[in-house]
C-alpha positions in Angstrom: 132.1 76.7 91.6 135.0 77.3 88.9 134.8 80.6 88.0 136.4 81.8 84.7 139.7 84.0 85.0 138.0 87.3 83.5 139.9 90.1 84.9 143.0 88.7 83.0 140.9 89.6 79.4 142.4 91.6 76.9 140.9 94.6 75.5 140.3 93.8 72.2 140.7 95.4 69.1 138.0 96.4 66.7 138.9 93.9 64.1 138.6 91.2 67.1 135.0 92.1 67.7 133.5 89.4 65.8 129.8 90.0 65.1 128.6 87.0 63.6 125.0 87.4 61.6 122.5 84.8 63.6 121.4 81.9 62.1 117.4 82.4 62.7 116.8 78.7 62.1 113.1 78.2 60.7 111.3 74.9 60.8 107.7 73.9 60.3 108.1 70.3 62.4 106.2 72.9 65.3 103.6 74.3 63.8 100.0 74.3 65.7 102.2 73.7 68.9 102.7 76.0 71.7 105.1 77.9 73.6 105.0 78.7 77.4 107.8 82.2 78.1 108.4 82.9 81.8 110.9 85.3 82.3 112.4 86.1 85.9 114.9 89.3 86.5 116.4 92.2 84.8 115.4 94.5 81.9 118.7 92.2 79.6 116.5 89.3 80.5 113.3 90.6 79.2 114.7 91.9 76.3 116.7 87.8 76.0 113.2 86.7 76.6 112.5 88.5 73.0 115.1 86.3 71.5 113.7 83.3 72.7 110.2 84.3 71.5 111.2 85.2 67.7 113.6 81.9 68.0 109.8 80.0 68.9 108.3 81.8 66.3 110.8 80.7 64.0 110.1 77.1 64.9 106.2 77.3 64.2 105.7 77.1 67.7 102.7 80.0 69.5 102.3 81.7 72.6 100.0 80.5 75.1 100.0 82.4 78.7 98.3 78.8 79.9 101.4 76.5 81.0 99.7 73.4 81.3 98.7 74.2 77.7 102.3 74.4 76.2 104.6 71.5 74.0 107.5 73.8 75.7 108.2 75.2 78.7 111.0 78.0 78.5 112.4 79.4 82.1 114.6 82.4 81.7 116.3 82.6 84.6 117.7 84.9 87.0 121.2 84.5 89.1 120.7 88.0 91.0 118.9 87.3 94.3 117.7 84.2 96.1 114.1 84.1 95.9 114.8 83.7 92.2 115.9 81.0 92.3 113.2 79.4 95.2 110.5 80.8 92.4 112.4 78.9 89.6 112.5 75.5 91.6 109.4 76.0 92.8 107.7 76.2 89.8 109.9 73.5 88.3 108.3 71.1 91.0 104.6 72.2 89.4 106.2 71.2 85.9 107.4 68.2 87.1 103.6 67.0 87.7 102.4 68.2 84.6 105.5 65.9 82.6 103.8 63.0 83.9 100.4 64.1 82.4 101.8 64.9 79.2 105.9 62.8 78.7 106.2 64.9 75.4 106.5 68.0 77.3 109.9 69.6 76.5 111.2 71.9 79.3 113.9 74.0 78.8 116.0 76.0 81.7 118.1 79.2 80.4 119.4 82.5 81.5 121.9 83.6 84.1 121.2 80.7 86.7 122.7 77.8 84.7 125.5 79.7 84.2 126.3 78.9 87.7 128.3 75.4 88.1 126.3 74.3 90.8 123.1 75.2 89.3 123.4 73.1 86.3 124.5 70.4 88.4 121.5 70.5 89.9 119.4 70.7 87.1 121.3 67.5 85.9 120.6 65.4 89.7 117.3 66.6 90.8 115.8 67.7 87.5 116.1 65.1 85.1 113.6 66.1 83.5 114.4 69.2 82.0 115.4 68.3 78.1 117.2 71.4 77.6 120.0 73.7 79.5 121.2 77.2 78.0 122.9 79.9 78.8 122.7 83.7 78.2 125.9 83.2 75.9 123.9 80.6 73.4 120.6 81.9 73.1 121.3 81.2 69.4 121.9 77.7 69.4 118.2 77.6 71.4 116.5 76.8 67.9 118.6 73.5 66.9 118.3 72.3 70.4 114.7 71.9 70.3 114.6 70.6 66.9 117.4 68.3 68.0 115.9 67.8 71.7 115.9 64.4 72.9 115.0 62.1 75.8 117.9 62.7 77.8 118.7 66.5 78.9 121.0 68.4 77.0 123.2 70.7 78.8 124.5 73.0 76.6 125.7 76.3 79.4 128.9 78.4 78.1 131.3 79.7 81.4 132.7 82.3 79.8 131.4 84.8 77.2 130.3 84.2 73.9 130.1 86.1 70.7 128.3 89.1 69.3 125.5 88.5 66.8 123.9 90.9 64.8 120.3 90.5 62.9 118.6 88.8 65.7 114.7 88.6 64.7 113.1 89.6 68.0 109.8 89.1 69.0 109.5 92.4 70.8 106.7 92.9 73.3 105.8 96.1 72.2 105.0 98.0 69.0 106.3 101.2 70.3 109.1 100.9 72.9 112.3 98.7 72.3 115.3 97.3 73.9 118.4 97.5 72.1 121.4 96.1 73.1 124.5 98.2 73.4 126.6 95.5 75.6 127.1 92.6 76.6 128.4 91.7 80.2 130.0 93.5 83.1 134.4 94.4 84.1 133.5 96.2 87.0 133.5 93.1 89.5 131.5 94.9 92.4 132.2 92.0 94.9 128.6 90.9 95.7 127.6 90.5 92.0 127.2 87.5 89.5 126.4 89.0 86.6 130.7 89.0 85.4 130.0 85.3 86.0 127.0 84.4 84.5 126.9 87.3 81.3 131.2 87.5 81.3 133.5 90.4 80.7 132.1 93.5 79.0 131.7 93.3 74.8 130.1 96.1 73.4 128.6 95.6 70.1 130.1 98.5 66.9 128.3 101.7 67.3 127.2 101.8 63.2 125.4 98.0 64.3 123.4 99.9 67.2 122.7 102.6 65.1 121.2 100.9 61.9 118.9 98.9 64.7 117.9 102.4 65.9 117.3 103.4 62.6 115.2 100.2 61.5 113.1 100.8 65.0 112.2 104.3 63.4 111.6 103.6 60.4 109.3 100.6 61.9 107.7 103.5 63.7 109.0 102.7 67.1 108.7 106.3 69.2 111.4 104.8 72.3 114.3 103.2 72.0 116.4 102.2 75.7 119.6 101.6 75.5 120.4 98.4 77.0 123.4 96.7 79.3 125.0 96.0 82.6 126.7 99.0 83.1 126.1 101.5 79.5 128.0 104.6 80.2 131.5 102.1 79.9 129.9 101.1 76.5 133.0 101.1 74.4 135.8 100.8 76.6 136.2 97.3 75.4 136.9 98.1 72.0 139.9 100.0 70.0 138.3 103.2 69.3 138.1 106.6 70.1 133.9 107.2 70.8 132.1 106.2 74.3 128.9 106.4 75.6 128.1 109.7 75.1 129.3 109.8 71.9 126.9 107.0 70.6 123.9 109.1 72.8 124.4 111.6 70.8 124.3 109.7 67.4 121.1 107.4 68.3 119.8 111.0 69.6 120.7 112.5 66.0 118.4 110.1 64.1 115.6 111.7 65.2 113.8 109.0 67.3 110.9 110.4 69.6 112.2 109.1 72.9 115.8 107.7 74.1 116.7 106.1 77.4 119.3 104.1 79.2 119.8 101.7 81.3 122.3 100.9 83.6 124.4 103.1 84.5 127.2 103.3 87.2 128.3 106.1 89.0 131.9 105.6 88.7 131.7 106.2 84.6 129.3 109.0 84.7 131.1 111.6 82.6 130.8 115.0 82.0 130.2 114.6 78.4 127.4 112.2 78.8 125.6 115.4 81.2 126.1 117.5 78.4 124.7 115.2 76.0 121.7 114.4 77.9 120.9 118.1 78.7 121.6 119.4 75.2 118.8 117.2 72.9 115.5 117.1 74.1 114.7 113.8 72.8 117.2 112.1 75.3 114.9 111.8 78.1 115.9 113.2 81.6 115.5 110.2 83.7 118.8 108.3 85.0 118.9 105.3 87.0 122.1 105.9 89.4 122.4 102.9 91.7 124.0 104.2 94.8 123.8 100.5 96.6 125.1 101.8 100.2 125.4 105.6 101.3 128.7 104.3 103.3 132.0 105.1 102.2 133.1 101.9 104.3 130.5 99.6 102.6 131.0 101.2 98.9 134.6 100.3 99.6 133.9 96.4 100.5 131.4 96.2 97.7 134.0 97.3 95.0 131.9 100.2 93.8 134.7 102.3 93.3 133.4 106.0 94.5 132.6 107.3 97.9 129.5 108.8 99.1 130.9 112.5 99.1 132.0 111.5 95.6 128.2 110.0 94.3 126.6 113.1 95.7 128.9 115.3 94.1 127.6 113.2 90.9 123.8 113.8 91.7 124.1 117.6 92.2 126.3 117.9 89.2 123.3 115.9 87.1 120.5 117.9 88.5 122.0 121.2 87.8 122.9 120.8 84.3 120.0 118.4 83.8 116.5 120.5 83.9 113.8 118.9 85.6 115.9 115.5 85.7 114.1 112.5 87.1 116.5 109.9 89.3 116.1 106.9 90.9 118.6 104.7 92.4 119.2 101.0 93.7 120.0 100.4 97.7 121.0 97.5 98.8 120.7 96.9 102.8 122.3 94.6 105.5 125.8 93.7 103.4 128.3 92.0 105.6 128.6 93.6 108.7 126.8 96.8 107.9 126.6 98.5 110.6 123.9 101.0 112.6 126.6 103.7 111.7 126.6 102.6 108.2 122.7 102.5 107.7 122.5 105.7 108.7 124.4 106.8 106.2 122.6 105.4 103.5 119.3 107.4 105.1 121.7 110.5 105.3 121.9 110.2 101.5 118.5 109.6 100.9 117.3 112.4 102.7 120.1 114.5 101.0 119.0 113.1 97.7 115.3 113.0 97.7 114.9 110.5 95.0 112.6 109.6 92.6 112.2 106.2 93.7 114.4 102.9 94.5 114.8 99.7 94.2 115.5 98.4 97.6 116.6 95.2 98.9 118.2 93.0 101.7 121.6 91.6 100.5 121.7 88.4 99.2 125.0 85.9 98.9 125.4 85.2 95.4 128.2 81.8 95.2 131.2 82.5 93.7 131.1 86.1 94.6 134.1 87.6 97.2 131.2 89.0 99.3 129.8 85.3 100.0 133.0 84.5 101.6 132.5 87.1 104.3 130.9 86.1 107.7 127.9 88.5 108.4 126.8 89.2 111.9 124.2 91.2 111.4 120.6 88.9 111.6 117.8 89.0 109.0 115.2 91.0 111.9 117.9 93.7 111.7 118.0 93.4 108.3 114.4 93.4 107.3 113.9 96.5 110.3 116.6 98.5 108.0 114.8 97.8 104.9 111.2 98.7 106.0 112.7 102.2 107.2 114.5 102.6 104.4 111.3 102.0 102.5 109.4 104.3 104.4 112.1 107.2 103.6 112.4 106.6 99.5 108.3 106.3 99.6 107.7 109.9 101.4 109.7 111.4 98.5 108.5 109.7 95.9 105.1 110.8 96.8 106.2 114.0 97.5 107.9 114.3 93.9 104.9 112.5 92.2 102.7 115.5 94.3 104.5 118.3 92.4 102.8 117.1 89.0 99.4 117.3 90.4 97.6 120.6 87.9 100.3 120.0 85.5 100.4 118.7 81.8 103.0 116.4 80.9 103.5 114.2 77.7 103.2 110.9 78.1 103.5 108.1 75.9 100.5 105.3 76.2 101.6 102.1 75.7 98.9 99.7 77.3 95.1 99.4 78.9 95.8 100.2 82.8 95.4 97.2 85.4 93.3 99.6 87.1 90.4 99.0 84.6 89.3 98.9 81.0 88.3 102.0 80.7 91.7 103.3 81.4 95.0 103.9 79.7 98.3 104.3 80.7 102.2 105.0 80.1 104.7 107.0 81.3 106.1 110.5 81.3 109.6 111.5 80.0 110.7 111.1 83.8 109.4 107.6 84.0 106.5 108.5 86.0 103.9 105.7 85.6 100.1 107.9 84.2 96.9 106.0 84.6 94.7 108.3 81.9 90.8 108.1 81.3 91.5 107.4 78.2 90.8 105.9 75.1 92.6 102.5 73.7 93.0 104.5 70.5 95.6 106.2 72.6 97.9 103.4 72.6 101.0 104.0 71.1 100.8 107.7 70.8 102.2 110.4 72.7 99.4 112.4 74.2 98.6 115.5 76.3 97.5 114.8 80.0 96.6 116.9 82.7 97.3 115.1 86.3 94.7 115.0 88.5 96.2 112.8 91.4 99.4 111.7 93.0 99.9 108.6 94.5 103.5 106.9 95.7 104.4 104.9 93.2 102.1 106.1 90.2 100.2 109.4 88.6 96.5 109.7 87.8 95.5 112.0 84.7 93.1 112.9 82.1 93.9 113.6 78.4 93.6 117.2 77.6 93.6 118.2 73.6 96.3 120.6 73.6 98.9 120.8 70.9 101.8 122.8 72.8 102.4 121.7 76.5 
């Protein structure tokens, strides 16, 4: 795999930031056909999936949730962990079948896996008949493919980073809650990671962009905005000016929006400003998602995070004691390259010193290209997969004993959607990210309500609205 040269990138200036306004190509030669959207992977893919759904739009084209219904077949795509990629192939081989049935079937493959050299290539041998290849750098170009699509597949996958565009027409997936962009890519290189690879070196976008988007949202009568990139509290580093992250927090926070959030953040840029801008306006929200990855000093040090463990939990106290009632969750990853029993205990040591929230947990996976892929592991997958279901065990004890201390309380919570757990409830989260199922009403949707909680569960809260104007 031929990997671009990042880490030699300048820092650019702000003059070398080049936004360029998107082209939002509009055609009627789709109109009455359908789209098919499946979108595998991170909360930037999601949002890239609204990209792709305003760029369909655009085109005539409708949804359908039926893909043996659709004239296109979109895969967003997701380089992270292994077993997206099996579900990617997998379900490529049921598309296969249906392109015989019907030969005017377009299918196109985008997202972070085609950005890989060997996955494209593969694409090209195995999958002929995938018309389209993208990657996440030309989203843009997605609309003049597909009008321009033809028999024979059209690679079109950028190696490196591409540019910044501004007035993108979303499709967003929600009336109420929105993604916006702050970044593009990741500099920090953490040696089991793809993402530098597949979504290049760091470009943040000019804070008075991200703040007219904010401001639009509002005005639109959006009540959450989350800040959005690989690693947001080095938003800005990038570019030749004086503000950072918390300095744009604080500006998005200014315009008044109901609710602000963030996502991801690393530990090693976690600055004292940004605790002091999150503590001091209430409509910042106190949730953080801190990934810790390994509680080893060792293991941090082999997977290029960059801090130690005594150095992360000096982090996490210094967050919850300036942070009231702060909500935090983390990401763990177990079984990297010669991890040993020493090593896992550590990682338990800092869960139990930690308590959190909840995690994201998961058995290391060799990403090509990556330094860590290179490394021989000894360590087998029933080791592996013992480590993660005690690890498990550990995070879900205190997340139920967290989610237990709400139980008589009333918290605001902001509905966004009929529950899964039945049509006569509602449900949405609390300004710590704590998932609510609420008896009530689907008038409720998209407001913030009042709700009592009546029950605790591991992973999610059960309440009832309670009509009370000051909680």
């Amino acid at each position: 795999m031929n990997l671009p040269d990042l880490k030699k990138a300048k820092i650019r200036s702000d003059e070398e930031v080049k936004t360029i306004e998107a082209t939002n190509l509009k055609s009627n030669k789709f109109a009455g056909k359908k789209y098919f959207l499946k979108t595998y992977g991170c909360q930037m893919n999601v949002h890239d999936s609204e990209e792709i759904k305003g760029i369909l739009k655009n085109l005539g084209f409708s949804e359908t949730l039926d893909y043996e219904e659709a004239d296109i077949i979109v895969l967003n795509t997701c380089a992270i962990r292994e077993n997206a990629h099996d579900k990617v192939f997998g379900f490529l081989g049921r598309v296969k079948h249906l392109k015989k049935e019907k030969p005017d079937l377009l299918v196109a493959v985008g997202g972070c896996m085609p950005q890989q050299n060997s996955v494209a290539n593969l694409l090209k041998e195995k999958y002929p008949f995938v018309n389209i290849v993208f990657g996440t750098h030309n989203i843009n170009d997605l609309g003049k493919m597909i009008v321009d699509a033809k028999s024979k597949q059209d690679i079109e996958v950028y190696s490196i980073e591409g540019n910044i565009y501004e007035n993108i027409e979303y499709d967003r997936d929600s009336k109420y809650c929105a993604w916006v962009n702050i970044m593009y890519g990741c500099d920090k290189f953490c040696t089991y990671c793809i993402v530098p690879f597949t979504r290049g070196k760091q470009r943040s976008r000019k804070m008075e962009d991200i703040l007219e988007e904010v401001q639009k949202l509002k005005d639109e009568g959006y009540l959450e905005v989350t800040l959005l990139g690989q690693n947001v509290n080095a938003y800005g580093k990038d570019l030749d000016t004086s503000y950072d992250f918390a300095t744009l927090l604080e500006n998005v926070a200014n315009i008044g929006i109901e609710r602000i959030r963030f996502v991801t953040s690393h530990p090693w840029d976690f600055t004292d400003k940004m605790i002091e801008v999150i503590a001091k306006y209430p409509n910042i929200m106190p949730y953080i998602h801190l990934p810790l990855q390994s509680g080893s000093s060792k293991i941090l040090k082999l997977m290029g995070r960059r801090y130690t463990k005594e150095e992360y939990l000096e982090l996490y106290r210094k967050i919850k004691d300036s942070i009231p009632g702060v909500s935090i969750t983390t990401d763990i990853i177990v079984g990297f390259p010669n991890e040993t029993d020493e090593d896992f205990e550590e990682t338990l040591d800092v869960v139990n010193k930690c308590k959190f929230d909840g995690a994201f947990t998961f058995i290391y996976s060799p990403r090509e290209g990556t330094p860590a892929a290179l490394i021989k592991d000894s360590i087998s997958m029933e080791v592996k997969e013992k480590r993660l279901q005690i690890l498990n065990n550990l995070v879900n004890d205190y997340s139920l004993e967290h989610n237990k201390e709400y139980v008589g309380k009333l918290v605001k919570v902001l509905v966004t959607e009929n529950s899964l757990k039945g049509t006569d409830k509602v449900c949405g989260y609390t300004d710590t990210m704590k998932l609510v199922n609420i008896d009530g009403a689907k008038e409720d949707i998209g407001k913030i309500i009042n709700v009592k909680i009546t029950e605790a569960k591991s992973f999610s809260l059960d309440g009832e609205k309670v009509i009370f104007t000051n909680i």
